[in-house]
C-alpha positions in Angstrom: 67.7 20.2 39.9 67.8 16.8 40.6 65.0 14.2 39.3 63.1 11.9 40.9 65.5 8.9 39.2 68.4 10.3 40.6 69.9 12.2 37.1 70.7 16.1 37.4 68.3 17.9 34.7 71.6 19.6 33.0 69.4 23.1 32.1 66.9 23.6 34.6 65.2 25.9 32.9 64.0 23.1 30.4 60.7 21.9 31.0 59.9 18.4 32.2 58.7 17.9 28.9 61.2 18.6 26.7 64.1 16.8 29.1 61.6 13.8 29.5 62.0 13.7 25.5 65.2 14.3 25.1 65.7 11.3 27.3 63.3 8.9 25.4 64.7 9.8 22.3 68.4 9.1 23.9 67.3 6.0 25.0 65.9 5.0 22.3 69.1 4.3 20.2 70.1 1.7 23.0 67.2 -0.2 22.7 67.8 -0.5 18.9 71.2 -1.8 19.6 69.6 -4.5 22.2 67.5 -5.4 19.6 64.0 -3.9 20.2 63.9 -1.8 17.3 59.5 -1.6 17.6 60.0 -0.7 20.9 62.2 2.3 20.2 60.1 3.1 17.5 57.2 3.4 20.0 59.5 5.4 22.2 60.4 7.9 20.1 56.6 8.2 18.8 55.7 8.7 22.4 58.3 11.6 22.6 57.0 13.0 19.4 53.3 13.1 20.8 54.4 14.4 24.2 55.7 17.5 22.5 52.8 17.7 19.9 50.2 17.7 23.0 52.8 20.5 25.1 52.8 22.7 21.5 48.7 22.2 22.0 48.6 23.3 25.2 51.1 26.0 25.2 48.9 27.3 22.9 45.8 26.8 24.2 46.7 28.5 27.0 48.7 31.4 25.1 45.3 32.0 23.6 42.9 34.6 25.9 39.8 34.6 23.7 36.9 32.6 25.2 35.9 29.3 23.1 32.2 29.7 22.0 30.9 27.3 24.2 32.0 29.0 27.2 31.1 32.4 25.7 27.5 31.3 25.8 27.9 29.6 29.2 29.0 33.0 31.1 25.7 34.9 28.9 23.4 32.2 30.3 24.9 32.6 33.8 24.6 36.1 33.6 20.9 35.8 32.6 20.0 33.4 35.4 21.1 36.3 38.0 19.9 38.9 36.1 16.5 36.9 36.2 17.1 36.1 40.1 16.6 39.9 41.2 
């Protein structure tokens, strides 16, 4: 697989998330050595929240049990047609 910046994604069965981490938290070390140690700081937080908010979502979506609110949204929509007949 190659990426849209030209590198070859070594495992393509990564997701785009976890290579897009691995590759900020790679780069990271040569800004430090440039110098801009905030700046890699800021890059590896950024990798650390990208994989915080993929572990939300994988789960979120792992999970098949309706939130409340849209529990109560599908009984009010099935009252309204019950209602319309």
């Amino acid at each position: 697989m190659i990426l849209a910046s030209g590198l070859r994604n070594p495992d393509s069965q990564m997701s785009k998330a976890t290579f897009l981490t691995t590759q900020l938290r790679e780069s990271a070390s040569y800004l430090q050595d440039a110098g801009f140690r905030q700046t890699a700081d800021m890059v590896i937080a950024a990798a650390d929240e990208i994989e915080l908010l993929r572990a939300m979502l994988d789960e979120a979506l792992a999970d098949p049990e309706p939130t409340q609110r849209e529990a109560n949204e599908n009984e009010r929509s099935v009252r309204k047609k019950s209602r319309s007949r």
